[in-house]
C-alpha positions as CSV (number, residue, x, y, z in Angstrom):
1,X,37.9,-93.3,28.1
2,X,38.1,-89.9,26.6
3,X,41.4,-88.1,25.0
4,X,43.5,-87.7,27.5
5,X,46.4,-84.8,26.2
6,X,48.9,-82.3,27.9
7,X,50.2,-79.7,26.5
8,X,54.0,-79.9,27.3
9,X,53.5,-83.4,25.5
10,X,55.7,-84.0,22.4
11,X,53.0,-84.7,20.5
12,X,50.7,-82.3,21.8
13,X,50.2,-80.1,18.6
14,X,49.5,-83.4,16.4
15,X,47.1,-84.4,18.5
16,X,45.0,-81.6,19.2
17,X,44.9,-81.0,15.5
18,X,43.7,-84.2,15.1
19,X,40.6,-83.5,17.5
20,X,40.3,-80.1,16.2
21,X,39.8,-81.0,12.2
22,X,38.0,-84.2,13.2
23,X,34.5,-84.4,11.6
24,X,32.1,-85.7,14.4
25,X,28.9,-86.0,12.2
26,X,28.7,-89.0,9.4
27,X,26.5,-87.1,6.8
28,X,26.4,-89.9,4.5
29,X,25.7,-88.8,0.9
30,X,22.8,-87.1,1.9
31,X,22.8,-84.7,-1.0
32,X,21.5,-86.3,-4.0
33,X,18.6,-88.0,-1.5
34,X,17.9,-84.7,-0.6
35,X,18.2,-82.8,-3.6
36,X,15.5,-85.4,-5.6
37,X,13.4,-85.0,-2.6
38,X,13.3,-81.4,-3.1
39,X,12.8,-81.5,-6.8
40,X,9.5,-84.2,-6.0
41,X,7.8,-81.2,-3.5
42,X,8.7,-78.3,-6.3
43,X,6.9,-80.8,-8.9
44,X,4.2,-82.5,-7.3
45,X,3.6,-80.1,-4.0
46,X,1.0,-81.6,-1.7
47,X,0.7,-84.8,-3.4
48,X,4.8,-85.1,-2.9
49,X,4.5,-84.3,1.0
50,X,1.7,-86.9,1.4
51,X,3.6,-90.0,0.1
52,X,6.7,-88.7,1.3
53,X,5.3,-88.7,5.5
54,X,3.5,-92.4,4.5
55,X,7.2,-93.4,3.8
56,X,9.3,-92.2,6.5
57,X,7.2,-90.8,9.2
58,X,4.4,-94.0,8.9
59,X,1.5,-91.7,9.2
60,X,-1.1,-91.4,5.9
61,X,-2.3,-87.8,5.4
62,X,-4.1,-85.5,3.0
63,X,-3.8,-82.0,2.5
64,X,-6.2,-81.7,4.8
65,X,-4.9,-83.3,7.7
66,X,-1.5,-81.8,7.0
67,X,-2.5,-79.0,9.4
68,X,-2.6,-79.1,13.4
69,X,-5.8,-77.7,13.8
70,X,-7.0,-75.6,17.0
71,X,-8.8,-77.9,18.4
72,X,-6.0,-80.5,18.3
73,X,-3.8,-78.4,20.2
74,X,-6.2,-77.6,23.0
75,X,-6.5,-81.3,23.1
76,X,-3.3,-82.2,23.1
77,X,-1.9,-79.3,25.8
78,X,-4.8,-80.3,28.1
79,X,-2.5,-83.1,29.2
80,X,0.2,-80.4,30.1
81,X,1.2,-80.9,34.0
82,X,0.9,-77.4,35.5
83,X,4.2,-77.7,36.6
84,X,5.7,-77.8,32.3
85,X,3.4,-74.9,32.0
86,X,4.8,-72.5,34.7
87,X,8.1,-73.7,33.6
88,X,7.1,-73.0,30.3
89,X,6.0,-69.6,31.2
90,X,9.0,-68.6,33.0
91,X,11.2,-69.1,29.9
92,X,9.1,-67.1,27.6
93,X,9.3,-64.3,29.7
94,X,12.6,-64.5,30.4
95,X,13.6,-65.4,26.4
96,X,11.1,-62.4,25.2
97,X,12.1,-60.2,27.5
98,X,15.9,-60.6,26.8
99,X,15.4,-60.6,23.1
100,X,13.4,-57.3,23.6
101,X,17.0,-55.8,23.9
102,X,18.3,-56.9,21.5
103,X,15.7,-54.9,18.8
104,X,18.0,-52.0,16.9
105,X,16.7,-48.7,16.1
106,X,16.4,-46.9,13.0
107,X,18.4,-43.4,11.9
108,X,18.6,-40.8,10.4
109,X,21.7,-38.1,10.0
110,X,22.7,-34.9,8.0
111,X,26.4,-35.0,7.0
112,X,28.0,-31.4,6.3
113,X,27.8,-31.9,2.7
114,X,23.9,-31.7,3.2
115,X,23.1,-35.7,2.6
116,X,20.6,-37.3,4.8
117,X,21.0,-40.4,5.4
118,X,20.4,-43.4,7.4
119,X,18.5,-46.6,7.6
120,X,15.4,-48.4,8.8
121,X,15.0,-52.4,10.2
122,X,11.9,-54.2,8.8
123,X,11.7,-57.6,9.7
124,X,11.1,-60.1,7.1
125,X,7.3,-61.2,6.5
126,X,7.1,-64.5,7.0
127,X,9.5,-67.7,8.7
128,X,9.5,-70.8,9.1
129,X,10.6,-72.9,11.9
130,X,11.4,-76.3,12.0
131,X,11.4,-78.4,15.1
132,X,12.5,-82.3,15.5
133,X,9.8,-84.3,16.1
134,X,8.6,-87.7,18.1
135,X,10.5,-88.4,21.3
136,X,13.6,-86.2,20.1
137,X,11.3,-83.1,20.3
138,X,11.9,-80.0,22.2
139,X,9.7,-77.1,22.9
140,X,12.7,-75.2,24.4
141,X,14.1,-74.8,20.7
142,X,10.4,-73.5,19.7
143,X,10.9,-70.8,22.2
144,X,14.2,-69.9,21.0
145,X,13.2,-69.8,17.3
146,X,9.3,-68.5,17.5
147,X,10.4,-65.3,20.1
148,X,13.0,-63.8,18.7
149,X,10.7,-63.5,15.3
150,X,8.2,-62.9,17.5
151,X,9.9,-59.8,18.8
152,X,11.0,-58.6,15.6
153,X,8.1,-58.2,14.3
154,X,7.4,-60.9,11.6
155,X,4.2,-61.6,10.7
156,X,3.7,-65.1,9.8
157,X,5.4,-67.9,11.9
158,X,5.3,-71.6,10.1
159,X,5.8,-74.4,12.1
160,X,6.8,-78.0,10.6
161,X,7.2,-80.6,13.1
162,X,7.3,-84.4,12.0
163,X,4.5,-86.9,14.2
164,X,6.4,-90.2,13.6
165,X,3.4,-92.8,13.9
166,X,1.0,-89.8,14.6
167,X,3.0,-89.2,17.9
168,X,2.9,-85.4,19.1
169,X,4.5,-83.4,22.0
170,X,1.9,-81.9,23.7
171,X,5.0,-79.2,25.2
172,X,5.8,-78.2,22.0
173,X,2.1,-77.4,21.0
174,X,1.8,-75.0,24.2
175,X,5.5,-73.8,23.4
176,X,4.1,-72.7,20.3
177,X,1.0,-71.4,21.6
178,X,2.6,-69.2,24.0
179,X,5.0,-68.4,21.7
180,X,2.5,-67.0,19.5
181,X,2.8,-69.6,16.2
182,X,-0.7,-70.8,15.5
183,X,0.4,-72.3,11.7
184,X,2.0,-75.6,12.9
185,X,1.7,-78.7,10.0
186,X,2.4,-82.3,10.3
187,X,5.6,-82.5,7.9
188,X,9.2,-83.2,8.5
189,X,12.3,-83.7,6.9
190,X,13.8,-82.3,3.4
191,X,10.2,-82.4,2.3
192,X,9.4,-79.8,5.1
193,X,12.5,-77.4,3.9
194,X,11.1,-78.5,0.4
195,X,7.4,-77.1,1.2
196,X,8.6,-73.8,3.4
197,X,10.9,-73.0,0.6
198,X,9.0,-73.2,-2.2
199,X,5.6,-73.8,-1.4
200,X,2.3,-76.2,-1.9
201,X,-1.0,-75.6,-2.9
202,X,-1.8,-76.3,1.6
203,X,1.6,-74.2,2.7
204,X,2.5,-71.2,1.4
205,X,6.2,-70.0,1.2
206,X,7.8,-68.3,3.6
207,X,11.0,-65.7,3.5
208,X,13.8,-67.2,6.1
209,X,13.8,-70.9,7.6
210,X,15.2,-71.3,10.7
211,X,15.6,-74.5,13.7
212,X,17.5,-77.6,13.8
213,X,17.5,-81.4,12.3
214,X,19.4,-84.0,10.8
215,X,21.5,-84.3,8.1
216,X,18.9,-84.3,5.7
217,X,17.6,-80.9,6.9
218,X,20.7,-79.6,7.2
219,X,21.5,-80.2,3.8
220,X,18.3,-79.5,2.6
221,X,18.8,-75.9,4.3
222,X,21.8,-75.7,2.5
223,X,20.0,-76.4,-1.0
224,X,17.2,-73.9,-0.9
225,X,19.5,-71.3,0.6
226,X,18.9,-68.0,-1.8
227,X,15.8,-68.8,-2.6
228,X,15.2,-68.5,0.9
229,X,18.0,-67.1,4.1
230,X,18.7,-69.3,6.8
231,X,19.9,-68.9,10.1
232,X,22.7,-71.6,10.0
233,X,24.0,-75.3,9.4
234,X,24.2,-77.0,12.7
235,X,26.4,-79.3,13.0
236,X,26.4,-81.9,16.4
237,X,26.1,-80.0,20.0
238,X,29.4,-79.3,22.0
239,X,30.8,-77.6,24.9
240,X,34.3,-76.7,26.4
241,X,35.2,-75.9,29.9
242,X,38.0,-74.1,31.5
243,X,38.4,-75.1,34.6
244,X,41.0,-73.8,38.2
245,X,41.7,-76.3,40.7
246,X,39.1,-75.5,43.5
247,X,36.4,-76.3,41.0
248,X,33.4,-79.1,41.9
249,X,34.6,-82.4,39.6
250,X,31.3,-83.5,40.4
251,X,29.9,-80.5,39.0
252,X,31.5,-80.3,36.2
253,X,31.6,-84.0,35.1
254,X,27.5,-83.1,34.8
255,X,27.8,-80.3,32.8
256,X,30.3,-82.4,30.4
257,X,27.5,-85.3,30.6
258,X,25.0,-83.1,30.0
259,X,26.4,-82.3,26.7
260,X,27.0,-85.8,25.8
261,X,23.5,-86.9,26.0
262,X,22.5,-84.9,23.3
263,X,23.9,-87.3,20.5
264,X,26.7,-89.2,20.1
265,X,28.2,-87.0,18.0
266,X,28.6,-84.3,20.3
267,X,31.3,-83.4,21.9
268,X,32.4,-82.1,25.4
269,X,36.2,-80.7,26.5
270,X,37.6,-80.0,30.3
271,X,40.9,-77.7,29.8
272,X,42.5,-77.1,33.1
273,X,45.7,-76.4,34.8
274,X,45.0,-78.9,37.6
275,X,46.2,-82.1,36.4
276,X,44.3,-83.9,39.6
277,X,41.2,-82.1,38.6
278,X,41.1,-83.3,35.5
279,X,41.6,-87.0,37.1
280,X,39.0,-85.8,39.7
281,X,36.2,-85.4,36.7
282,X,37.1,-87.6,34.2
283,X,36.4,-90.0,37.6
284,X,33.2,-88.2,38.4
285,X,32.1,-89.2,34.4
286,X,32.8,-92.6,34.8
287,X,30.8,-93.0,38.2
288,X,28.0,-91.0,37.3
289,X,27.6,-92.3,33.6
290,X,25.6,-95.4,34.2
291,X,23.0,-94.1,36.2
292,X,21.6,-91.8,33.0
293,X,18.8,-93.0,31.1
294,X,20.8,-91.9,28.1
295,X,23.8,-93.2,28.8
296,X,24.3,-95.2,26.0
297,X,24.5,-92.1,24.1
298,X,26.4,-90.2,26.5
299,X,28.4,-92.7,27.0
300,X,29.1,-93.1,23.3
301,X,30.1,-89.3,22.8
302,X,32.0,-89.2,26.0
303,X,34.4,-92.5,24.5
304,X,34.4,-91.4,21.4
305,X,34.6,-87.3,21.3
306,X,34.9,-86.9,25.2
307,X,38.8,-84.5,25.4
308,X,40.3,-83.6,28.4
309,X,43.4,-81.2,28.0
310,X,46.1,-80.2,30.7
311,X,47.5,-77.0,30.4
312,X,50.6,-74.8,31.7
313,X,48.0,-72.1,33.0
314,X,44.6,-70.0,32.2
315,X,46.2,-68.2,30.0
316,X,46.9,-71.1,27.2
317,X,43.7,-72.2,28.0
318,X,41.9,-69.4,26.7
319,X,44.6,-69.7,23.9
320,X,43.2,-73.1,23.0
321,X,39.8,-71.8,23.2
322,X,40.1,-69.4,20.8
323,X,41.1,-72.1,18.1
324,X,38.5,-74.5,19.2
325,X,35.8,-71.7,18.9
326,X,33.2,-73.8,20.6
327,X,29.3,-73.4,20.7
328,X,29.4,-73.7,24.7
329,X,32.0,-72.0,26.7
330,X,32.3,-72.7,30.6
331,X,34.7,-70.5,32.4
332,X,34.6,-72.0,36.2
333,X,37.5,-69.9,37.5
334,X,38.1,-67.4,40.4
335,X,37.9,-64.7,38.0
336,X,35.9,-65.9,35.1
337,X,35.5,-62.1,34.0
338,X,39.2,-61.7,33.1
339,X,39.5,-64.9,31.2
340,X,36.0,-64.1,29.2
341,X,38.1,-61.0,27.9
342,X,40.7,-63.3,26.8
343,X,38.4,-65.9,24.9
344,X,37.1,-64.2,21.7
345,X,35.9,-67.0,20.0
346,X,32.7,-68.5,21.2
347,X,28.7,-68.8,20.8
348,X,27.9,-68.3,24.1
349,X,29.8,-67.7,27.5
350,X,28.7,-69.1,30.8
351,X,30.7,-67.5,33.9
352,X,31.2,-68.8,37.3
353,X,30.1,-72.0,38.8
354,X,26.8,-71.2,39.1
355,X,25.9,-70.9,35.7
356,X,25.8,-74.0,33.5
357,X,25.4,-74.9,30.5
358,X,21.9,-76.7,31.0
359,X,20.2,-73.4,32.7
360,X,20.9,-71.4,29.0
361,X,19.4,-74.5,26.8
362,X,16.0,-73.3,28.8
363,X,15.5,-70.4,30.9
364,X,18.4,-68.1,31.6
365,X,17.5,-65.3,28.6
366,X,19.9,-65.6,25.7
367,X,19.4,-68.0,22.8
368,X,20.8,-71.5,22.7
369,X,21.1,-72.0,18.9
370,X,24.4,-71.4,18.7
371,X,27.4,-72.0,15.7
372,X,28.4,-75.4,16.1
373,X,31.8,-76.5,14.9
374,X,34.3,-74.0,14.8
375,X,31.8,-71.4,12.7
376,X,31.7,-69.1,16.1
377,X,34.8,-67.7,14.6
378,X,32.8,-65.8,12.5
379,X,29.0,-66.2,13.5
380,X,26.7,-65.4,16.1
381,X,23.8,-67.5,17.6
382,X,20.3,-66.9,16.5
383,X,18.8,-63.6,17.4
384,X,15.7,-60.5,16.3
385,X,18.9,-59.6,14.3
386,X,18.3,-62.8,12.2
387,X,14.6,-62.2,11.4
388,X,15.0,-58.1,10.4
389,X,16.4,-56.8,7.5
390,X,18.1,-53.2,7.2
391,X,17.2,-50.9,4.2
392,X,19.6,-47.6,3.9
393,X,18.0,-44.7,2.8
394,X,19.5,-41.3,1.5
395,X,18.0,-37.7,0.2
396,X,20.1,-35.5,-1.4
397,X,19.5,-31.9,-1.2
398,X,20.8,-30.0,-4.8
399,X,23.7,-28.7,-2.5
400,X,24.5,-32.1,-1.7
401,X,24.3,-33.4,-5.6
402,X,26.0,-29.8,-7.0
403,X,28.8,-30.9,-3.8
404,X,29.5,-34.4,-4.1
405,X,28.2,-35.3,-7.3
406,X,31.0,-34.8,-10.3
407,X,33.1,-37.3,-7.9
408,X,30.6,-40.2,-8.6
409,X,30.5,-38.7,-12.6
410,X,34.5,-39.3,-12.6
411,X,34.0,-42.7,-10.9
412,X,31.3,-44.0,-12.9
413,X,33.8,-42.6,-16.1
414,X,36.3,-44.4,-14.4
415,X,34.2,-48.2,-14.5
416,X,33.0,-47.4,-18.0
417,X,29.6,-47.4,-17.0
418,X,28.7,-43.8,-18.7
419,X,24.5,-43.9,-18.2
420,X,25.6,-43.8,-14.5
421,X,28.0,-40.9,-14.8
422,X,25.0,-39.2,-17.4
423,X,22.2,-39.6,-14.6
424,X,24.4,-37.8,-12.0
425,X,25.4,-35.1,-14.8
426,X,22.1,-34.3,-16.2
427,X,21.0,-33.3,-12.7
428,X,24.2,-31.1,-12.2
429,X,23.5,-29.5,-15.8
430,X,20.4,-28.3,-14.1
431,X,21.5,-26.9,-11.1
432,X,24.0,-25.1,-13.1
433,X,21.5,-23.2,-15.3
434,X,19.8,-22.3,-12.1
């Protein structure tokens, strides 16, 4: 059974707090592992990456082989039913065309002291993208990754996936392909960080790694961050969702399983006022459960992560909301629109009934890697935003120097730093001869 907590409970606020700071993901010590892997691909390269697939992935490469050729992939999508392949299709054009919005413009201005300035986005020149591998492979999460670069402009996209036993997904070879990545190697792991980081004599290095894993790519994301950016640490998947009494318990006891069969760690929460509702879908879970091929791990997450919360009204719902911060938000209300303006915390927002969860992971437009665990206080999900870079840019006209100038003399004087304030000064001594 999942938590079961009201909120006019005594122990309400101990509680919550308990499922709030809980940490859902068992790590391990990860880091040192990780850390001497990384060290091994810096010192050895190649050589480094082929022992280090024999080990865990039990598949014997060379440099060579490293790389998905051409030829592999048109084998390999062949097999694609044409049904995955229009599906396909519809989410890249729905992805690219909503990330197409999202691409800022440059500018330029002239303030009345005579400066012009502005700035210009560039996006960054190469990424790489790592996607999980073997059965727990998705080519949705290729379309989220690849298009957004894709649209930004980058010019290189990498693609490490792992091929445990040699296994590939032939969908996330044609999501690549349509997606426009033709550089796709056989490596996963730290050692795949490792190689897009710093680069082998067979991969070159690239400027920003983004895409989920394990704990061992999450950390190893974590390591080689500033040498390289990253687009964030993912933590397990999880969705909350507010809830009125005329709601579907059917409905959403799916969306909340839907969650759960991501992992075991993940986590999904019903907040509603409707005390029978939440009885009506915590029901729904419990008959509709056992017929998943995944419930194990559904059912797992649902016992062990699985919250249902009963609240006075909408309003300390969205309350609650706001300090969860969740990845997923569900608003399934008569008015979803005036409780979205009340939740400000939250990766993405899904209003209405008709709108779940499951339909963002894949087709609706916007991306689904999302800040996991309480980071959508003060993060965004993945975005062109993520793969560009802005650059300011200024000209000053000798009005603009002679006009603001002596105030950045006096502040440089100010800090000490007197070759700054000299710079500025030797350029106003000139204008004042003039």
């Amino acid at each position: 059974m999942p938590h079961f907590l009201t909120t006019t409970d005594d122990d309400f606020e101990r509680r919550f707090m308990a499922i709030l700071s809980a940490k859902r993901e068992d790590q391990g010590d990860v880091g040192d592992a990780v850390a001497a892997i990384i060290a091994d691909v810096r010192a050895r390269g190649d050589v480094a990456l082929v022992e280090l697939t024999s080990r865990f992935d039990r598949l014997d490469l060379t440099p060579d082989t490293m790389r998905i050729t051409p030829d592999d992939i048109a084998r390999e999508t062949a097999s694609v039913a044409e049904e995955d392949r229009a599906a396909l299709s519809m989410a890249v054009k729905r992805i690219r065309a909503y990330h197409a919005r999202q691409m800022p413009e440059d500018l330029s201005f002239t303030d009345p002291e005579g400066a012009t300035l502005g700035w210009r986005w560039t996006p960054v020149s190469a990424a790489g993208l790592y996607v999980p591998g073997g059965q727990a492979s998705y080519p949705s999460s290729v379309l989220m990754n690849a298009i957004p670069a894709r649209v930004a402009g980058v010019e290189r996209l990498v693609i490490c996936v792992p091929t445990p036993g040699g296994e590939t997904n032939p969908l996330v070879l044609l999501a690549a392909e349509m997606a426009g990545v033709a550089e796709i190697y056989r490596i996963g792991g730290a050692q795949a960080i490792a190689a897009m980081a710093y680069g082998t004599a067979t991969i070159a290095p690239v400027d920003k790694i983004t895409g989920p894993g394990n704990a061992y790519v999450a950390a190893a994301k974590r390591q080689v961050f500033g040498r390289v950016g990253i687009d964030m640490i993912a933590g397990p998947s999880e969705v909350l969702i507010i809830a009125d009494g005329q709601q579907d318990p059917d409905w959403l006891a799916l969306d909340l399983l839907a969650q759960a069969e991501h992992d075991a760690d993940a986590q999904s929460i019903l907040i509603t006022p409707d005390a029978d509702l939440a009885r009506a879908v915590t029901a729904s879970v419990e008959r509709l459960l056992p017929d998943l091929p995944r419930a194990d791990i559904a059912g797992a997450s649902w016992r062990d992560h699985g919250t249902v919360i009963v609240v006075r009204d909408l309003d300390e719902a969205a309350k609650l909301s706001n300090r969860i911060a969740p990845e997923h938000l569900e608003l399934v209300t008569g008015d979803p629109d005036a409780l979205a303006a009340k939740c400000h915390h939250a990766g993405a927002i899904f209003l209405g009934p008709f709108t779940p969860e499951a339909v963002g992971d894949y087709v609706s437009g916007p991306n689904h890697v999302l800040p996991t665990a309480r980071s959508a206080r003060f993060s965004s999900g993945l975005s062109v935003m993520d793969f560009l870079k802005r650059t300011t840019i200024a000209r000053l006209s000798p009005g603009a120097l002679a006009e603001i100038g002596p105030a950045a003399v006096r502040l440089a004087a100010s800090e000490g730093l007197h070759a700054h304030g000299l710079s500025v000064q030797a350029r106003l001594a000139r204008l004042n001869e003039g």
